[in-house]
Backbone as a printed PyTorch tensor [residue, N CA C, xyz], in Angstrom:
tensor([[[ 36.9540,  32.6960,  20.6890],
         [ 36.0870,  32.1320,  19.6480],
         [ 35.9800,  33.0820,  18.4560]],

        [[ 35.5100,  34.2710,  18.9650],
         [ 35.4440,  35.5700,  18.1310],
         [ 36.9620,  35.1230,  17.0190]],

        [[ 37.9600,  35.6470,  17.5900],
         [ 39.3850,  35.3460,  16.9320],
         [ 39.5640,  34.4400,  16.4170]],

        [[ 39.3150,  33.6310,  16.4840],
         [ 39.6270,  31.9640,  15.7630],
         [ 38.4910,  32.1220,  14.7100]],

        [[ 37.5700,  32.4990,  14.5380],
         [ 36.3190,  32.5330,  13.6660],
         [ 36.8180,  33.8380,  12.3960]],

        [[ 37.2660,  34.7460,  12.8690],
         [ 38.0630,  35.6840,  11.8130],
         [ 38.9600,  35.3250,  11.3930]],

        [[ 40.2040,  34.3660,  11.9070],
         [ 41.2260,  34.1070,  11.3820],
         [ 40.8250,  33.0700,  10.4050]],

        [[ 39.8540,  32.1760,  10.2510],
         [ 39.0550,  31.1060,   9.8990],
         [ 38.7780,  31.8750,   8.1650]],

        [[ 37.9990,  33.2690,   8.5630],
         [ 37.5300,  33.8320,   7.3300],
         [ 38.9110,  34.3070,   6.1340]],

        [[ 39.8750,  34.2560,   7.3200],
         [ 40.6060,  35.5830,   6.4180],
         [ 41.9880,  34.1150,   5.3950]],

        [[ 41.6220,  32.9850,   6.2610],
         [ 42.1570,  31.6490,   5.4420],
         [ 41.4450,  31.1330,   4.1350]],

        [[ 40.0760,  31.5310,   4.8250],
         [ 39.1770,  31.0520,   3.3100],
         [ 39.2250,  31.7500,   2.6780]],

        [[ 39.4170,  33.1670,   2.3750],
         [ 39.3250,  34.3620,   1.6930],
         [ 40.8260,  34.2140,   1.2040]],

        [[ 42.2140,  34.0720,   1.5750],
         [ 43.4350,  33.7500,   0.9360],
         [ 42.8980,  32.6810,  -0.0080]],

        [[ 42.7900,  31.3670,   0.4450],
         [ 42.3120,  30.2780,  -0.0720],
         [ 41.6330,  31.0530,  -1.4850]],

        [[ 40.5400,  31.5100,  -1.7330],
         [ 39.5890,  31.7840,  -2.6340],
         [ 40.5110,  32.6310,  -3.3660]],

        [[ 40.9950,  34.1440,  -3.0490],
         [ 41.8400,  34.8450,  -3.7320],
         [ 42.9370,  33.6710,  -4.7260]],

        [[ 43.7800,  33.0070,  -3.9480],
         [ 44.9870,  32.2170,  -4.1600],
         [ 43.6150,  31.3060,  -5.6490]],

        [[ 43.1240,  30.7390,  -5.7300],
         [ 42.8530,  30.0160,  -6.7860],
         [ 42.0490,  30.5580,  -7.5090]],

        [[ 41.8200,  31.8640,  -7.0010],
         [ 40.9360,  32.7930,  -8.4220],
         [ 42.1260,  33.5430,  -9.3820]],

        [[ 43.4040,  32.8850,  -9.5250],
         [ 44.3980,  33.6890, -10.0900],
         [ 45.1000,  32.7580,  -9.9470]],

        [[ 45.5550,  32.3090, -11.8560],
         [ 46.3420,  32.0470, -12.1770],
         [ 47.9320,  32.2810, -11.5240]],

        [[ 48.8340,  31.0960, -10.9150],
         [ 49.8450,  31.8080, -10.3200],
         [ 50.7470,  30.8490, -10.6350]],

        [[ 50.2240,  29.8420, -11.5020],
         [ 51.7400,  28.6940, -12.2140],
         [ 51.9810,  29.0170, -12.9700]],

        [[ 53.0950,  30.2720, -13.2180],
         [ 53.3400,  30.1490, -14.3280],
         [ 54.9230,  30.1660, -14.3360]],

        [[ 56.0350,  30.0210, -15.3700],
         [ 57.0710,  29.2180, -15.4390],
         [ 58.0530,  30.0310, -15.7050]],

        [[ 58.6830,  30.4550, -14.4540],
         [ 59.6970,  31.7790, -14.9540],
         [ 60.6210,  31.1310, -15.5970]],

        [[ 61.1290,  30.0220, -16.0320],
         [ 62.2500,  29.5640, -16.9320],
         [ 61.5990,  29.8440, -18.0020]],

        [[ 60.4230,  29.4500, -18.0550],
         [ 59.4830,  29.7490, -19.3870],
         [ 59.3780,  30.9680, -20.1410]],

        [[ 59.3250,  31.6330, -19.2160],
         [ 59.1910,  33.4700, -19.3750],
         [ 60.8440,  33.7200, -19.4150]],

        [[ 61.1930,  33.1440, -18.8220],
         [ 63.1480,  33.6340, -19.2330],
         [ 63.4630,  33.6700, -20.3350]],

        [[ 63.3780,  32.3100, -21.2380],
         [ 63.4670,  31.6730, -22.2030],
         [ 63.2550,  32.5530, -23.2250]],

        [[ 61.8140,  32.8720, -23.1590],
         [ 61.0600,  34.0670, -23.8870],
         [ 61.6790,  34.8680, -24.4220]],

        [[ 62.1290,  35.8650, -22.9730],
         [ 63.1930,  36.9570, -23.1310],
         [ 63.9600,  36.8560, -23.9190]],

        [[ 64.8760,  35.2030, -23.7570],
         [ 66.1600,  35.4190, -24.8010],
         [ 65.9110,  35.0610, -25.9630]],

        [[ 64.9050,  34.4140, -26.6760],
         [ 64.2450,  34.2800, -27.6950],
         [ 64.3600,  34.9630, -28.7650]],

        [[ 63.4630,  36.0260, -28.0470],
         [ 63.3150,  37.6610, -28.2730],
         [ 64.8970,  38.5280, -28.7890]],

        [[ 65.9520,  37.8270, -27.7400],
         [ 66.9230,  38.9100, -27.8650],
         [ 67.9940,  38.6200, -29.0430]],

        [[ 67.4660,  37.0160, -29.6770],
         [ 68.0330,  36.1020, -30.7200],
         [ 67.3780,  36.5410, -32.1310]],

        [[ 66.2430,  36.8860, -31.9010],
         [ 65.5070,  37.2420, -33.0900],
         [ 65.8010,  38.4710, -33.7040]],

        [[ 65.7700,  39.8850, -32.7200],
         [ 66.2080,  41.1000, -32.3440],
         [ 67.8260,  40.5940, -33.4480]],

        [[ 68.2830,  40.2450, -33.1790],
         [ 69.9960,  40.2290, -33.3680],
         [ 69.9860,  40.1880, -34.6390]],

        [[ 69.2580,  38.8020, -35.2650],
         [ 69.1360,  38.3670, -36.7530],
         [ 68.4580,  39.5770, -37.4220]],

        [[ 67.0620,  40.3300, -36.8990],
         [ 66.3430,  41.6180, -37.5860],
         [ 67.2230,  42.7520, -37.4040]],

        [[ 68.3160,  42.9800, -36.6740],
         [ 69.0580,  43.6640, -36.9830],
         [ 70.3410,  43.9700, -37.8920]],

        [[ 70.7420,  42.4500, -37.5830],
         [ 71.7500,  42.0140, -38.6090],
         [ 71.1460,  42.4890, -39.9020]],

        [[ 70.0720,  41.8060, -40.4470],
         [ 69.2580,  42.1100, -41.8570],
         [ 69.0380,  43.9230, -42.1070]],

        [[ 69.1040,  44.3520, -41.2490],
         [ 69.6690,  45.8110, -41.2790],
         [ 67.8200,  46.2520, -41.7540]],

        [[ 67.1450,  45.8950, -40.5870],
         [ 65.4480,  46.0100, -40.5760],
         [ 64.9550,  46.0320, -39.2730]],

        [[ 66.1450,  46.7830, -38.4560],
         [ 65.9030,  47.5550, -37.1340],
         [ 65.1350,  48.9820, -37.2700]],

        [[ 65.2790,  49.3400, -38.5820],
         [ 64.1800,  50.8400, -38.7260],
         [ 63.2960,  50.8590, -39.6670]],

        [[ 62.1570,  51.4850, -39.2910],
         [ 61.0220,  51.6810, -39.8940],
         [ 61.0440,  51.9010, -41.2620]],

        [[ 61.7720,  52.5460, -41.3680],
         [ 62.4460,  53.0080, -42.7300],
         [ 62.9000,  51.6370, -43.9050]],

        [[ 63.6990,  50.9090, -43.4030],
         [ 64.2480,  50.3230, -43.6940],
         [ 62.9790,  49.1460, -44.0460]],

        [[ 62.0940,  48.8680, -43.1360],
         [ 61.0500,  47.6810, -43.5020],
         [ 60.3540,  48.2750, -44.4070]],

        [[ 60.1650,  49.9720, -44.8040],
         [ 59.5050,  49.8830, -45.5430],
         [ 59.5390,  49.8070, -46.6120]],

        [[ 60.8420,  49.3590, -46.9870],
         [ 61.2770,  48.9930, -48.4080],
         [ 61.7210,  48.0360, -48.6470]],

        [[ 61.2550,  46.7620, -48.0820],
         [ 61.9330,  45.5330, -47.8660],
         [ 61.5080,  44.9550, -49.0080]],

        [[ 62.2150,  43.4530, -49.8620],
         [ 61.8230,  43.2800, -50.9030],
         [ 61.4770,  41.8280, -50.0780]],

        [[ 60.8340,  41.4460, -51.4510],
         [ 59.8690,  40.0520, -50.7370],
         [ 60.2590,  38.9940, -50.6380]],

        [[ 61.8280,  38.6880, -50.4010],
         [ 62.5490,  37.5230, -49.9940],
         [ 62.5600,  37.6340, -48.2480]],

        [[ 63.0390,  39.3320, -47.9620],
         [ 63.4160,  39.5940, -46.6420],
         [ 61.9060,  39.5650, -46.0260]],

        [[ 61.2670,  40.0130, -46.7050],
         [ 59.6240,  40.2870, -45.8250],
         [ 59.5560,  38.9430, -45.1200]],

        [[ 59.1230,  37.6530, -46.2060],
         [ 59.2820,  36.3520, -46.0610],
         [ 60.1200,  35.7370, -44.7380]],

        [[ 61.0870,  36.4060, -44.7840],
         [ 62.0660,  35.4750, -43.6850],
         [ 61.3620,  35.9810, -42.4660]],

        [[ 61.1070,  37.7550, -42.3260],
         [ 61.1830,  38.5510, -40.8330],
         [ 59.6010,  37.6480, -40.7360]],

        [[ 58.4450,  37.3040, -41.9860],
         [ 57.5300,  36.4440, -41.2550],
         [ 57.8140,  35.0420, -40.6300]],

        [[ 58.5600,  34.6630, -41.2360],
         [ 59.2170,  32.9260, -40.3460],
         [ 59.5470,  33.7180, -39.5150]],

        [[ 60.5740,  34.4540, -39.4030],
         [ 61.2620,  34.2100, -38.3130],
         [ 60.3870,  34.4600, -36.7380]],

        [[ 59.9340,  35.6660, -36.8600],
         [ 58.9620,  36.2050, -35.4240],
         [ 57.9600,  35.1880, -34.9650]],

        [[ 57.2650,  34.5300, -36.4570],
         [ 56.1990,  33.6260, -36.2900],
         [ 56.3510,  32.3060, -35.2390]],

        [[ 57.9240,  32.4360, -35.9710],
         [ 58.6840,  31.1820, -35.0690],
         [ 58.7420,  31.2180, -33.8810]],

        [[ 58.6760,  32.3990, -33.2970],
         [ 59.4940,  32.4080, -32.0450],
         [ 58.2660,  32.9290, -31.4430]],

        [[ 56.9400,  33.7280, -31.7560],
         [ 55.8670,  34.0820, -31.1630],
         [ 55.3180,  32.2080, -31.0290]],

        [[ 54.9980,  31.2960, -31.5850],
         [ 54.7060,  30.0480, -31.6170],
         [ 55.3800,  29.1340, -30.4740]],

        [[ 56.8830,  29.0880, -30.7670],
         [ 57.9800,  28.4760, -29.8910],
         [ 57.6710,  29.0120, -28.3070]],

        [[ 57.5550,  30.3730, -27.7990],
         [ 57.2400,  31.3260, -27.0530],
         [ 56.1430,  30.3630, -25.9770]],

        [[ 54.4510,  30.7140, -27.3190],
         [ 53.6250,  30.1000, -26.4570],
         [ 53.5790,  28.5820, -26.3410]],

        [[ 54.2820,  27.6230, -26.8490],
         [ 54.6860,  26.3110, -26.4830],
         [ 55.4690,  26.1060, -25.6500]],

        [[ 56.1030,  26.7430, -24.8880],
         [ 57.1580,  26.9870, -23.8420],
         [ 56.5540,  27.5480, -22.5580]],

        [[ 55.4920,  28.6910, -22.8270],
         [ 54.9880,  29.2220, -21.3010],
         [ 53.8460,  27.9720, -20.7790]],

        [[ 53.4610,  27.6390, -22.1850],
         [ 52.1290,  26.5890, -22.1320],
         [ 52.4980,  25.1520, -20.8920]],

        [[ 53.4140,  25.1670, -21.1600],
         [ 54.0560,  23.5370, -21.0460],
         [ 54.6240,  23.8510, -19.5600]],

        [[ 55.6460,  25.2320, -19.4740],
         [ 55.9470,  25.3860, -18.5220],
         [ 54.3650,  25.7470, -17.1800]],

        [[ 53.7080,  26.2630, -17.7700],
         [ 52.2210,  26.7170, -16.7950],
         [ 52.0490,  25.4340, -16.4460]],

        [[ 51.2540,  24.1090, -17.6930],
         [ 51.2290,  22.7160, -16.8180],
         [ 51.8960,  22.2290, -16.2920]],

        [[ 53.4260,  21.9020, -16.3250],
         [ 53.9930,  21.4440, -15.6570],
         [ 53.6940,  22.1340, -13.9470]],

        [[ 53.8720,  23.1680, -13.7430],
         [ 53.8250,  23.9420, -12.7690],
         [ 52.7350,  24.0190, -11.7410]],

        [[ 51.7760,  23.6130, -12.7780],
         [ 50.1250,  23.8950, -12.1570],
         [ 50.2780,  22.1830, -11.4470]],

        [[ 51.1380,  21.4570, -11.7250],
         [ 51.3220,  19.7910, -11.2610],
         [ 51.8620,  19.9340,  -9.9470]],

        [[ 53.5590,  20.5620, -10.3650],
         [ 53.6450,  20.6240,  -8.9560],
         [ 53.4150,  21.3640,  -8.1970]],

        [[ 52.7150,  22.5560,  -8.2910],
         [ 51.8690,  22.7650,  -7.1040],
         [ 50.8580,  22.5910,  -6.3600]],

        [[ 50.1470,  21.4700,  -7.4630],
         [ 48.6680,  21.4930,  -6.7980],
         [ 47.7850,  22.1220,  -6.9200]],

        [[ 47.9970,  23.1090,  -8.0250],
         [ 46.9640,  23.6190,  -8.4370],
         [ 45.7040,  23.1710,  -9.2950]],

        [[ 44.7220,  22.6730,  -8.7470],
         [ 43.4290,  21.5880,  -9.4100],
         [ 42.8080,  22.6920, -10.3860]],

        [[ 42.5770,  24.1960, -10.1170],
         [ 41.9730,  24.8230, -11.2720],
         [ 42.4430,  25.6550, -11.9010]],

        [[ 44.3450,  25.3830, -12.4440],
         [ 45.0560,  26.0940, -13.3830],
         [ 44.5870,  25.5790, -14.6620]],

        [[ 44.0920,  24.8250, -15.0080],
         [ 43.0710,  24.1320, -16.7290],
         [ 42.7150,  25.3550, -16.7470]],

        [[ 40.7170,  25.3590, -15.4230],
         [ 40.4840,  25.9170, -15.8590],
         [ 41.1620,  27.5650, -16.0330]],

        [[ 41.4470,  27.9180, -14.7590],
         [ 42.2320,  29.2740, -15.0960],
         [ 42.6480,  29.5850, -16.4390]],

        [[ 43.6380,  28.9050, -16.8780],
         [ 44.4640,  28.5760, -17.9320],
         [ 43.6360,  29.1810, -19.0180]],

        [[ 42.5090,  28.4440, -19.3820],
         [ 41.3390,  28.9030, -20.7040],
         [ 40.7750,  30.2830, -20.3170]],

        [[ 40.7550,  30.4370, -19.1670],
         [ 40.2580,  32.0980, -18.7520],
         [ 41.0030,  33.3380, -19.5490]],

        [[ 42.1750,  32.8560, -18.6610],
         [ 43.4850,  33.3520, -19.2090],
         [ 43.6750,  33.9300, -20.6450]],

        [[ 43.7470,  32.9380, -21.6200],
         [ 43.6800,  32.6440, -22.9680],
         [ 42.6540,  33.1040, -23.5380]],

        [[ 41.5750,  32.8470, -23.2290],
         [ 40.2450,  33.6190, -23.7040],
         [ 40.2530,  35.0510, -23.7310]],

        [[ 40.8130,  35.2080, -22.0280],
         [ 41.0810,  37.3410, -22.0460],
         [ 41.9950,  37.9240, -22.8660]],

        [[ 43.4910,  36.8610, -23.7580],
         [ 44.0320,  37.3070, -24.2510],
         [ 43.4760,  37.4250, -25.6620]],

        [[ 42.7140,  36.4520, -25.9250],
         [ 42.5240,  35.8730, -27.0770],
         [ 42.1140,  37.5960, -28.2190]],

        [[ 41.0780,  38.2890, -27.6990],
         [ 40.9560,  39.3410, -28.9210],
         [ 41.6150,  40.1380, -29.2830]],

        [[ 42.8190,  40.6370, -28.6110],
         [ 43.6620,  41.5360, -28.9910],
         [ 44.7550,  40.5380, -29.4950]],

        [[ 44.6460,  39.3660, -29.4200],
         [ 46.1100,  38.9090, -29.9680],
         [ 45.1850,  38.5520, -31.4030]],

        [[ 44.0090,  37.9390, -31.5950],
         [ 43.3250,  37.8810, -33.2140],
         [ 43.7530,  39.3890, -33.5840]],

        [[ 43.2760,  40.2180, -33.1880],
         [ 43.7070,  41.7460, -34.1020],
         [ 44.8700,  41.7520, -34.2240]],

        [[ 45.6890,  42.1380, -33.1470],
         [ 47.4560,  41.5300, -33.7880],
         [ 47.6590,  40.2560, -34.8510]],

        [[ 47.2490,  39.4210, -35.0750],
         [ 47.3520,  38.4660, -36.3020],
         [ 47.0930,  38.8280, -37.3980]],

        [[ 45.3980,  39.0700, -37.3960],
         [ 44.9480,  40.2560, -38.5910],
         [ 45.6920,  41.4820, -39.1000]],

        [[ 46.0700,  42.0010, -38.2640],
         [ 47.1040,  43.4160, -38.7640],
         [ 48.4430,  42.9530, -39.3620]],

        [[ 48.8410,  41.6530, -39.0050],
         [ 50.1270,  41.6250, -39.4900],
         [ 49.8760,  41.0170, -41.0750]],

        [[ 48.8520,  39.9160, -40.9620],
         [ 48.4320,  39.4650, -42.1090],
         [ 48.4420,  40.3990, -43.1960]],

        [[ 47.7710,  41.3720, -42.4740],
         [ 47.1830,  42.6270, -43.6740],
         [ 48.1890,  43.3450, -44.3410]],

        [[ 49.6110,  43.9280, -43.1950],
         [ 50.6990,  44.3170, -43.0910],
         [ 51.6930,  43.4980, -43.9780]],

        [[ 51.6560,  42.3890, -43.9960],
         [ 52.4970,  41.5060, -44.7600],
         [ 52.2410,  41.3540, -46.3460]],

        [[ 50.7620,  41.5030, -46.3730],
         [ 50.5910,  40.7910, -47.5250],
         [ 50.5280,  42.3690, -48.5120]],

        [[ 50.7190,  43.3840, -48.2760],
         [ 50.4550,  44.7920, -48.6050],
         [ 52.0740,  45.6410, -48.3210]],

        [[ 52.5340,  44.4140, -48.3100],
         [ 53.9320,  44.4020, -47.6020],
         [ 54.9100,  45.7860, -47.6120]],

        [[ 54.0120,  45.6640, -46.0920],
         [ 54.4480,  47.1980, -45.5090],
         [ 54.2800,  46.7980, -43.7850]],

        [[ 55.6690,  46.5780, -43.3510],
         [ 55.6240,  46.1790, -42.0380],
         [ 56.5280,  47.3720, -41.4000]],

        [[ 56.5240,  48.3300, -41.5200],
         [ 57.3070,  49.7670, -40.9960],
         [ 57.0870,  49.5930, -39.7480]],

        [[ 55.5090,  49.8200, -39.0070],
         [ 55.0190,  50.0940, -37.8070],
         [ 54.9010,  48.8400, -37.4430]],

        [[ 55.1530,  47.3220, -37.4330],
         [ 54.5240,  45.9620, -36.6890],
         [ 54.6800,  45.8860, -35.8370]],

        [[ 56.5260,  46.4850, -35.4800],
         [ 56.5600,  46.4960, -33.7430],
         [ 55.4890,  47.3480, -32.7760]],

        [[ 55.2910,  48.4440, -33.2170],
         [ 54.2930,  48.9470, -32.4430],
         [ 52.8970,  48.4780, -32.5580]],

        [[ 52.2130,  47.9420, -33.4490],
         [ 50.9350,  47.0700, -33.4900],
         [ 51.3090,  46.2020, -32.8220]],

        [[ 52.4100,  45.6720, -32.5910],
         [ 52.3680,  44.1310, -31.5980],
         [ 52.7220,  44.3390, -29.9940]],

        [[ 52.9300,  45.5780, -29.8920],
         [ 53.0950,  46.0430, -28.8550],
         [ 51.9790,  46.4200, -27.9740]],

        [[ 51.4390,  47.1930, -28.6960],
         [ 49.9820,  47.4880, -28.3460],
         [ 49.1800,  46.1550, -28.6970]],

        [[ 48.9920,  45.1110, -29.2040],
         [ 48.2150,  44.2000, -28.9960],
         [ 48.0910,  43.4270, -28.0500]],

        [[ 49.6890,  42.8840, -27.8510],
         [ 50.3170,  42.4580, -26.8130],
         [ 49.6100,  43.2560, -25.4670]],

        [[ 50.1380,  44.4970, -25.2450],
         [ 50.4370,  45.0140, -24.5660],
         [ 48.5140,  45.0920, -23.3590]],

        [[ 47.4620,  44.8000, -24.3990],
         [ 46.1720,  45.2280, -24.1670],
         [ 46.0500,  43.8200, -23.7470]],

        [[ 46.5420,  42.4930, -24.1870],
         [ 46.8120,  41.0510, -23.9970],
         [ 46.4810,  41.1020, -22.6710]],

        [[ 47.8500,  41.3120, -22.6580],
         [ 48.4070,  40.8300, -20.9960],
         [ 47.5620,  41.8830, -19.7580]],

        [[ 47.0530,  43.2180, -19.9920],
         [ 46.2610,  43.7180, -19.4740],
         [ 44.9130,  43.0940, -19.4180]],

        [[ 44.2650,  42.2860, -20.2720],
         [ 43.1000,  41.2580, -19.7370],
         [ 43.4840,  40.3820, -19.2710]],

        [[ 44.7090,  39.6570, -19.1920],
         [ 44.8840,  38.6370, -18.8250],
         [ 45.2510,  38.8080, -17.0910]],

        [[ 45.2430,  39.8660, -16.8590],
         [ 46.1780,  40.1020, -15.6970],
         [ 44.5210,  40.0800, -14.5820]],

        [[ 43.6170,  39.8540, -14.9740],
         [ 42.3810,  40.1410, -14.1470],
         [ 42.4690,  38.5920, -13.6970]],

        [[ 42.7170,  37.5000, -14.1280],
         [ 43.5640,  36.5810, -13.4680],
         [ 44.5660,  35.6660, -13.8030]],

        [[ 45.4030,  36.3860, -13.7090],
         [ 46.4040,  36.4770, -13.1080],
         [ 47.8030,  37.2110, -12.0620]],

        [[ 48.6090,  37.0710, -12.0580],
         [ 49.7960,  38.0660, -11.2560],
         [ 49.1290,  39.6420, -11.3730]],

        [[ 49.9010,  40.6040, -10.7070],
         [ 49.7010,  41.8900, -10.4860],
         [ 50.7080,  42.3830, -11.5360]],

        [[ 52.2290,  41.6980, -11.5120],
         [ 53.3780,  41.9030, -12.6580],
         [ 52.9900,  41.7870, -13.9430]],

        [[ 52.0510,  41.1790, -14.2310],
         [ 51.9460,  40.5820, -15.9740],
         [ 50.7900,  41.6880, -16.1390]],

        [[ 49.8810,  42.0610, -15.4060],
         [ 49.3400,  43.5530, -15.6220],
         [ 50.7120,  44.8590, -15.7440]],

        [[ 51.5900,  45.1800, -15.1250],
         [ 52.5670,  45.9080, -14.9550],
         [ 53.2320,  45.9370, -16.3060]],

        [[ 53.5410,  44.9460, -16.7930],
         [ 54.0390,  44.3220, -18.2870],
         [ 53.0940,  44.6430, -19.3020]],

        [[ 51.9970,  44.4940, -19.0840],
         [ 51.3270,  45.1000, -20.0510],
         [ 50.6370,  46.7460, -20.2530]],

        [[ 51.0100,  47.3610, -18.9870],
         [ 50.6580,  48.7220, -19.5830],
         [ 52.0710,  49.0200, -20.1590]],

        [[ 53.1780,  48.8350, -19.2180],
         [ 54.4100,  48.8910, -20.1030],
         [ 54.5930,  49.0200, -21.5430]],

        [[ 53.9980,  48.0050, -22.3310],
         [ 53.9790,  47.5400, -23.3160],
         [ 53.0650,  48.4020, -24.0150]],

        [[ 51.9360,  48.4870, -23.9620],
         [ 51.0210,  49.0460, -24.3420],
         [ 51.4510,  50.9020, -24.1190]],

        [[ 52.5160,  51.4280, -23.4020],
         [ 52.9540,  52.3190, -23.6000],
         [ 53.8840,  52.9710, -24.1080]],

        [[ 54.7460,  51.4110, -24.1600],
         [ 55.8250,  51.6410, -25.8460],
         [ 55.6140,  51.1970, -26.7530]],

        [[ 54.4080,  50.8020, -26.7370],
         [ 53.8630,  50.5460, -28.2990],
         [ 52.9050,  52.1200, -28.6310]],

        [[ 52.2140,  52.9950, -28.1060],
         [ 51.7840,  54.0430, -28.5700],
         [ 53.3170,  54.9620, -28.5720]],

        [[ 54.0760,  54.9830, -27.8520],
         [ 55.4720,  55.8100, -28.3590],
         [ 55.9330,  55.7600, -29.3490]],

        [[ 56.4000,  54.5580, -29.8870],
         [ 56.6850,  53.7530, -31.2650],
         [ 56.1000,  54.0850, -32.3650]],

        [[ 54.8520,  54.5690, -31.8880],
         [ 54.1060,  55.3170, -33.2270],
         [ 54.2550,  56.8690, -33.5270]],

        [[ 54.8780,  56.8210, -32.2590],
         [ 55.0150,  58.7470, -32.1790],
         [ 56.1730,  59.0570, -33.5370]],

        [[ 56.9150,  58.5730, -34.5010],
         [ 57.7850,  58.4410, -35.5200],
         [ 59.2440,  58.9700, -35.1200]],

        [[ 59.5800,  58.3030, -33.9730],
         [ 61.0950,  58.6360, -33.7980],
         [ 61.4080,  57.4190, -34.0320]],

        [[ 61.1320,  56.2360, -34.5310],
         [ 62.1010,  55.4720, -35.1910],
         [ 62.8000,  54.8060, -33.7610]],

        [[ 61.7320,  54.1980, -32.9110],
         [ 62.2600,  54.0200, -31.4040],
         [ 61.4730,  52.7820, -31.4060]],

        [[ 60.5090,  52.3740, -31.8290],
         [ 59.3650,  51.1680, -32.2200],
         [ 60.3700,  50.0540, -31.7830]],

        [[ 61.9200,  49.6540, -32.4560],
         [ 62.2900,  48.1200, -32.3480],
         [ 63.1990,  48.1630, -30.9770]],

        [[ 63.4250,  48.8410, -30.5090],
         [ 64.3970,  49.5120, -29.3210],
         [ 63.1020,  48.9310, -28.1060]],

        [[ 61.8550,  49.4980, -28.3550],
         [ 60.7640,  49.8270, -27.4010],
         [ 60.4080,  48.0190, -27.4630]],

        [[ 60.7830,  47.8160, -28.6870],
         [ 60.2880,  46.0000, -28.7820],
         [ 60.6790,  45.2870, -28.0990]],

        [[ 62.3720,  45.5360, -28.3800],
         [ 62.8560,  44.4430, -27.2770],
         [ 63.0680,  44.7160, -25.9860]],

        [[ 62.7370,  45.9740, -26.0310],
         [ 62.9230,  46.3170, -23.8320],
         [ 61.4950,  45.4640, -23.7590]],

        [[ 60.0620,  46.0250, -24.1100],
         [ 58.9430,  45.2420, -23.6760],
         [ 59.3510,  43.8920, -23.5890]],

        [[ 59.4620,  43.0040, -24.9520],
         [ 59.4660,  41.4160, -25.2830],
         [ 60.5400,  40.7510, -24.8990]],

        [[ 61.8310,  41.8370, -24.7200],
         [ 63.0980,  40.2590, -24.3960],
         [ 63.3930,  40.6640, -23.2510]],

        [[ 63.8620,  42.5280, -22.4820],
         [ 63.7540,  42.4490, -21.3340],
         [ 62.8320,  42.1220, -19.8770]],

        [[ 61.5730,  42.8040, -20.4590],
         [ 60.2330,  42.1910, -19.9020],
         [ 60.2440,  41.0680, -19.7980]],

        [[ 60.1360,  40.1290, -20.6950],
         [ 60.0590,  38.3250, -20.1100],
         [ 61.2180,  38.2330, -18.9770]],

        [[ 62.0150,  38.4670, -19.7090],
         [ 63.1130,  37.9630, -19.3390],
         [ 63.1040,  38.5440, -17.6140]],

        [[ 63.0190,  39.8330, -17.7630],
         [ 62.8680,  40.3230, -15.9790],
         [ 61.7680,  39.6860, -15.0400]],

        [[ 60.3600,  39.3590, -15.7280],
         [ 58.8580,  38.9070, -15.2010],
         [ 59.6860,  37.5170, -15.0150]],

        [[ 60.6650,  36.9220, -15.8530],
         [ 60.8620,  35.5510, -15.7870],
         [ 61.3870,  34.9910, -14.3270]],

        [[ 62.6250,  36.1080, -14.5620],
         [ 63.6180,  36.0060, -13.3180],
         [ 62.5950,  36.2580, -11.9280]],

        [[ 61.8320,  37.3100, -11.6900],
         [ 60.9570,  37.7920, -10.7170],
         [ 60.1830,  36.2310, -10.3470]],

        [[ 59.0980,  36.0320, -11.0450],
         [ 58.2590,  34.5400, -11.0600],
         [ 59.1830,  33.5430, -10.6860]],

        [[ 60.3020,  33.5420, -11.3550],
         [ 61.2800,  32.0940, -10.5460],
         [ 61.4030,  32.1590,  -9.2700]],

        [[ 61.9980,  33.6580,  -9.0520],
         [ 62.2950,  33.5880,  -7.6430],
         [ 61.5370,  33.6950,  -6.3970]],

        [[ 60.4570,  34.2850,  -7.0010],
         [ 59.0160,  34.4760,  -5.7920],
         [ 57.9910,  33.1240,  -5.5930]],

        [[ 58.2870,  32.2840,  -7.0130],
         [ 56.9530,  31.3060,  -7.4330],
         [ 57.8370,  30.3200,  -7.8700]],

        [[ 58.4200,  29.6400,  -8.2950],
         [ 59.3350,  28.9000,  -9.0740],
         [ 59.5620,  28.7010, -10.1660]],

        [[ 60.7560,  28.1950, -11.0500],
         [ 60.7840,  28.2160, -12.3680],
         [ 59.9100,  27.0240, -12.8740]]])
């Protein structure tokens, strides 16, 4: 009786853990991400605005584009994990990934407004030298609230992040290097990981 009455607790206690944490989320989604990232990366390099240096003398045709372009793909990004999370939260059965979901979003929500604000400010004063590392560290503090529920990995991802984004500032000119290991390898690895443990 004893035994059956503990094993009883330690089901409800999985049970409770398991839906206090976000866990639909869409490693094709997060793949996707990655290569996103590694498409954007290609074009900001091509434009020859892979160094700090180099953005900080950008004239205001190129400023213009590097804002479409990231905007695009930070937007495209969260319309893709979004869609992939509901879909996911369907077929598993998960009844309180909604709410999770707004938890989620809410914990990310103030460090990604300051990342918006800084770039705004950055753009329009147009001086985007350091953005990778402000978005790194915004990001990077993101996914560290967000990780209180959710995965243990998307915490992992975000000190990551949040630790090549304070490097990036250290001025070795390592900021867009540190970008895309965080943003295109990071998804892209969290992506592959989540598919294969959780599904795409």
């Amino acid at each position: 009786m004893q035994r059956t009455t503990q094993a009883d607790l330690q089901t409800i206690r999985a049970a409770l853990e398991a839906n206090s944490r976000l866990t639909s989320l869409s490693g094709g989604a997060l793949l996707v991400s990655g290569l996103l990232t590694f498409f954007a990366a290609g074009l900001t390099a091509q434009a020859g605005l892979a160094t700090a240096t180099a953005r900080a003398t950008m004239l205001a045709p190129e400023l213009q584009q590097m804002v479409v372009l990231w905007s695009s793909i930070l937007i495209l990004s969260a319309a893709l994990n979004l869609a992939g999370m509901l879909r996911r939260a369907r077929a598993d059965g998960q009844p309180l990934a909604a709410r999770l979901g707004r938890r989620v979003l809410f914990a990310m929500l103030p460090a990604l407004a300051v990342g918006g604000a800084l770039t705004l400010a950055f753009a329009v004063n147009g001086g985007l030298q350091w953005i990778f590392s402000v978005w790194m560290l915004c990001y990077g503090a993101a996914l560290i609230a967000a990780s209180a529920h959710s995965l243990t990995s998307v915490r992992l991802l975000g000190v990551f992040t949040l630790m090549a984004g304070a490097l990036g500032l250290a001025g070795l000119d390592l900021d867009f290097i540190l970008f895309v290991s965080t943003f295109g390898a990071g998804h892209f690895l969290l992506g592959t990981w989540v598919g294969v443990r959780y599904g795409w």
